[in-house]
N, CA, C and O atoms as a GROMACS GRO file, in nm:
protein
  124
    1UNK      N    1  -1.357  -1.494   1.573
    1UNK     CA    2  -1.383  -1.379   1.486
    1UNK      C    3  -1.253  -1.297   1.468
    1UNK      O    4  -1.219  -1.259   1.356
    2UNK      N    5  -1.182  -1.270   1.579
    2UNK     CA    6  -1.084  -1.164   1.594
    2UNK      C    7  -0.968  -1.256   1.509
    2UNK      O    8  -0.892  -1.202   1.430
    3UNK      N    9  -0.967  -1.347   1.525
    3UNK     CA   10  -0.819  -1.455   1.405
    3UNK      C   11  -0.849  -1.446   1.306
    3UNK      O   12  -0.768  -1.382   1.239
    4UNK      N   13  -0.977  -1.496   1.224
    4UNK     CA   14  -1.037  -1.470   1.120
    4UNK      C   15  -0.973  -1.335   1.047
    4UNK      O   16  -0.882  -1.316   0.966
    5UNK      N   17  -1.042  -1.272   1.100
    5UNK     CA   18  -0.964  -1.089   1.094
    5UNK      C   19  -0.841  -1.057   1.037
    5UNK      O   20  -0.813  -1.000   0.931
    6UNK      N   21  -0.756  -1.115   1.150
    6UNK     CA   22  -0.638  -1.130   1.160
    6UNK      C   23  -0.559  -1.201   1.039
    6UNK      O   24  -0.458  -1.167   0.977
    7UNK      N   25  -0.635  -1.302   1.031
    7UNK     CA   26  -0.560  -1.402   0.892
    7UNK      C   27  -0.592  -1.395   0.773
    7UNK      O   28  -0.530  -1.447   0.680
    8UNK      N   29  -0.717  -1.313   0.762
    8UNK     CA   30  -0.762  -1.204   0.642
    8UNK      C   31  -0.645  -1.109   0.621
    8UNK      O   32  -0.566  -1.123   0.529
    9UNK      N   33  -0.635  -0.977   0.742
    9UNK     CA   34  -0.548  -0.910   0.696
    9UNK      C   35  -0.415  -0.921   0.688
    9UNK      O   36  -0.361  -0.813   0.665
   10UNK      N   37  -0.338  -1.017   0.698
   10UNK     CA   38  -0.238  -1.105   0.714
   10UNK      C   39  -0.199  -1.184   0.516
   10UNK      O   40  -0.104  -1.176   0.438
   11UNK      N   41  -0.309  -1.240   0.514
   11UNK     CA   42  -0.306  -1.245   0.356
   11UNK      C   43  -0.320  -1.129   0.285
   11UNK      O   44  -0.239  -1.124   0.193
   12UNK      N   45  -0.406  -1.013   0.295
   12UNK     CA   46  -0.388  -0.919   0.233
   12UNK      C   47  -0.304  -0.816   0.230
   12UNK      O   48  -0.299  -0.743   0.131
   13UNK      N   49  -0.202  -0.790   0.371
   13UNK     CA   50  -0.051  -0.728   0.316
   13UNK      C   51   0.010  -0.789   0.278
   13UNK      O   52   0.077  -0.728   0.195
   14UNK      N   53   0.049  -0.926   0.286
   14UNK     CA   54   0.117  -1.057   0.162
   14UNK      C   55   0.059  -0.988   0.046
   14UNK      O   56   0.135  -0.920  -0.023
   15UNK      N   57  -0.054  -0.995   0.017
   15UNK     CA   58  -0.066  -0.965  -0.164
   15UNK      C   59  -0.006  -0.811  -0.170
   15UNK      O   60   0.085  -0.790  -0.251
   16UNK      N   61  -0.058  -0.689  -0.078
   16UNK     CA   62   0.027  -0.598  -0.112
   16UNK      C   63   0.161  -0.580  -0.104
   16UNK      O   64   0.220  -0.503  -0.180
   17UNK      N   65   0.220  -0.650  -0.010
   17UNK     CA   66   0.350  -0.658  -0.046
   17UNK      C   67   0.373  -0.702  -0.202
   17UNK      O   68   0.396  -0.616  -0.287
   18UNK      N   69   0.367  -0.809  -0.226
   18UNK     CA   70   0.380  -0.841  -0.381
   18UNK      C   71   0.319  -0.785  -0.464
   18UNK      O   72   0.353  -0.842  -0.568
   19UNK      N   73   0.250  -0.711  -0.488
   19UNK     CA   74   0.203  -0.590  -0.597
   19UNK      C   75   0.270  -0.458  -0.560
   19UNK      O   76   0.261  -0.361  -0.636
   20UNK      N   77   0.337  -0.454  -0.444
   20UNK     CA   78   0.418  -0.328  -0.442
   20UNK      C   79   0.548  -0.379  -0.482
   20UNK      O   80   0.615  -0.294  -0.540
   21UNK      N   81   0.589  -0.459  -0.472
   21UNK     CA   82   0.729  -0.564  -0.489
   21UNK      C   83   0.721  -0.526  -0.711
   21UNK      O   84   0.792  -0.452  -0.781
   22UNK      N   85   0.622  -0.603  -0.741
   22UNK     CA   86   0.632  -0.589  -0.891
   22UNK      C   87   0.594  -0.473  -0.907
   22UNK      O   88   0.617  -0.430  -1.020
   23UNK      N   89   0.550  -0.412  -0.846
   23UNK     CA   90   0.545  -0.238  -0.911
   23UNK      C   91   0.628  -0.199  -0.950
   23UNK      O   92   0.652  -0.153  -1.061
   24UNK      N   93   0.721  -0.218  -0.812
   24UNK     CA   94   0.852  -0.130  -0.771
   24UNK      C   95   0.934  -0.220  -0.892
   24UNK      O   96   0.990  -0.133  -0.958
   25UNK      N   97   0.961  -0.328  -0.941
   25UNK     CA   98   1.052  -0.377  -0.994
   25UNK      C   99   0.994  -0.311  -1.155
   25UNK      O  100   1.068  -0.264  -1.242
   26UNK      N  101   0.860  -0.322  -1.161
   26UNK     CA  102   0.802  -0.221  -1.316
   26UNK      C  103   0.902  -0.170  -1.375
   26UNK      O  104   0.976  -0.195  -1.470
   27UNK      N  105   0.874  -0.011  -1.213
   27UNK     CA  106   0.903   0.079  -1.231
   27UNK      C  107   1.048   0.108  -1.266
   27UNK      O  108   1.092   0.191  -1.346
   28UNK      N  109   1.106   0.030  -1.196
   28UNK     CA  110   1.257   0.043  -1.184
   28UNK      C  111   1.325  -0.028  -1.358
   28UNK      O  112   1.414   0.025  -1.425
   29UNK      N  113   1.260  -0.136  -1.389
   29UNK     CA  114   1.286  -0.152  -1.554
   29UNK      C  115   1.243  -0.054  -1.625
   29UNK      O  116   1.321  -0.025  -1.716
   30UNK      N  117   1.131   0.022  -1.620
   30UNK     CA  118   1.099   0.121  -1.704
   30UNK      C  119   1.218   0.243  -1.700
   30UNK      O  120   1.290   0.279  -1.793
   31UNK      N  121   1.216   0.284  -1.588
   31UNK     CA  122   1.342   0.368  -1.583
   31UNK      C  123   1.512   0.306  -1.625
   31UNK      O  124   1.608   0.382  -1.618
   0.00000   0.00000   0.00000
């Protein structure tokens, strides 16, 4: 149960990293 967990939230700061990654790069072309 507790790995499960673990390798859930493990993939899901991977995706936020990369949606903060292209944010930040958005943002930074927009400006």
């Amino acid at each position: 149960m507790i790995e499960v967990e673990e390798d859930t939230l493990t993939k899901r700061i991977e995706e936020i990293k990369k949606h903060a990654r292209f944010t930040s790069r958005t943002n930074f072309e927009e400006r």
